[in-house]
N, C-alpha and C positions, 0 to 999 in steps of 0.2 A: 348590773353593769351600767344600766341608763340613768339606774337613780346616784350611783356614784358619779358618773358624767355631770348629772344636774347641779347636784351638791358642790362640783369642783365649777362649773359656769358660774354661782350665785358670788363668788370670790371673799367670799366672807372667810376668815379664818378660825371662826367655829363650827364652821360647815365643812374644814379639812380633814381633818381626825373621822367624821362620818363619809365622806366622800371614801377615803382610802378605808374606811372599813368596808363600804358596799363593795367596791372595785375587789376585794381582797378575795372576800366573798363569790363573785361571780370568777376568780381565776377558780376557784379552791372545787367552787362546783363543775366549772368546764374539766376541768385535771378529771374528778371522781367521774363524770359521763365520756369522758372521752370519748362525745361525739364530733368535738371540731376537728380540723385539722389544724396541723401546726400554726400554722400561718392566722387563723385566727385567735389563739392562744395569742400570740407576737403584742398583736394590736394593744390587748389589755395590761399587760405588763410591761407597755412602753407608758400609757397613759400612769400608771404605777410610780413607776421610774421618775416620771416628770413630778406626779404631784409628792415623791417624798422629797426629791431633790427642793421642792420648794421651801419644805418645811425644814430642809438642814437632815435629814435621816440620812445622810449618804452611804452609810453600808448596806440599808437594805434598799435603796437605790442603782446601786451602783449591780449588787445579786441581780435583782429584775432587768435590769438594762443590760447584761452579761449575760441571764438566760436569755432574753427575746432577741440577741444578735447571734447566740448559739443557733434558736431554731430556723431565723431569718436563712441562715449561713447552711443551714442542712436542708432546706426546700432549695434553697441555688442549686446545693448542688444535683439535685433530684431531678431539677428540671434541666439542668445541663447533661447530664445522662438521658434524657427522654429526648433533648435536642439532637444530642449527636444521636440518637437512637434513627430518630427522623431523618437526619440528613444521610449515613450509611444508609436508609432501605429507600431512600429516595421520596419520603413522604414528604413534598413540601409547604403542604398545606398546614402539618402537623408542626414542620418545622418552625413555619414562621408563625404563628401561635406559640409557640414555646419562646423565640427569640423576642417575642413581645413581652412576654413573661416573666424573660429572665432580665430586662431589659427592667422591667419595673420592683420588680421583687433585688435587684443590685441596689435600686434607688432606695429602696426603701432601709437597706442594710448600710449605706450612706448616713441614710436622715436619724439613723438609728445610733450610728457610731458618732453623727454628730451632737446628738442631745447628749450623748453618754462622755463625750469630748467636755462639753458646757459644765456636764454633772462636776468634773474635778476640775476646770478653771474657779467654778466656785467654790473650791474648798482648794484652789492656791498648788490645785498638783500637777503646775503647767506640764511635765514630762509626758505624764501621761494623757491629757489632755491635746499634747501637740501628735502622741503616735495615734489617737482617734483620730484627729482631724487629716493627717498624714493619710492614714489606711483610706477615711472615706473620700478624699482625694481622688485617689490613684484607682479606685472604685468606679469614681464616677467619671476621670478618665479612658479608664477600660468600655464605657458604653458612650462615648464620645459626649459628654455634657461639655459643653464651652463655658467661657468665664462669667459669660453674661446672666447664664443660669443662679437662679437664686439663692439653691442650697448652695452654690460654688462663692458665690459671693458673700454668704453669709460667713462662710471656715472660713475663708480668705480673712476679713475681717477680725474674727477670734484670733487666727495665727498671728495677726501682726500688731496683735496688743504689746503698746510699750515693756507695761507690766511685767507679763510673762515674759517676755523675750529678755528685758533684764534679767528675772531669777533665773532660764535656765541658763545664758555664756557666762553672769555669775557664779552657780554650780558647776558648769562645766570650769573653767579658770581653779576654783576652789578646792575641784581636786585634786589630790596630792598624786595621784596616777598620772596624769597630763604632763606636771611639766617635769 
């Protein structure tokens, strides 16, 4: 994983194709030991995600960025069950360690849905792209991030591209269901 890291820093684009072979590599071997936990599977197949979306691979971009929101999405709710576990028996040492938890692990299910958002504006599929950026929203809403926050600022920004917002009220207008 760290020599695909390296390879993907050097920004060279003969060093992409090796970069995503090491990276591919170290998911393939963490999967067969399945000594991580979920959450650190996430990490490497977000890094994944980002360097095919570079190279234009978007289907097996879009797969890697789909599984590490699926796993991201099933440690929440893991730790929301061990939250409210804590808050019923009155643990609230426990608790708030876990609300800290769940509070960064949301964030991260955010920044995840947001790259994954970026993954189809570049490839023009603003719909989809607008319900990533929607979903990590109302995400980062739910754990009270204000506007001034940077992932918030940054969707903000994506949502209110001319561009897209043309194609989709043009789609919307264009279909024959509407009017």
């Amino acid at each position: 994983l760290l020599r695909g890291h390296l390879f993907a820093q050097c920004g060279l684009s003969e060093f992409a194709e090796d970069a995503i072979r090491h990276v591919e590599m170290a998911i393939a071997i963490q999967r067969n030991l399945a000594l991580s936990d979920d959450e650190e599977l996430a990490a490497p197949l977000l890094f994944l995600a980002n360097m095919k979306t570079k190279l234009g691979q978007y289907d097996e971009a879009d797969m890697a960025y789909k599984e590490a929101i699926f796993i991201l999405i099933e440690v929440r709710n893991s730790v929301k069950h061990d939250h409210s576990e804590a808050v019923r028996t009155s643990n609230t040492d426990v608790a708030r360690d876990c609300a800290r938890y769940l509070r960064r692990i949301t964030r991260d299910i955010a920044a995840a849905l947001y790259l994954h958002g970026k993954s189809y504006h570049r490839q023009r599929l603003h719909v989809d792209a607008f319900d990533c950026y929607n979903n990590a929203l109302l995400l980062l809403k739910d754990i009270g991030m204000k506007k001034e926050d940077g992932i918030v600022k940054c969707i903000v920004r994506c949502m209110k591209s001319r561009g897209a917002l043309e194609k989709l009220v043009g789609g919307y207008w264009d279909d024959s269901c509407v009017v």
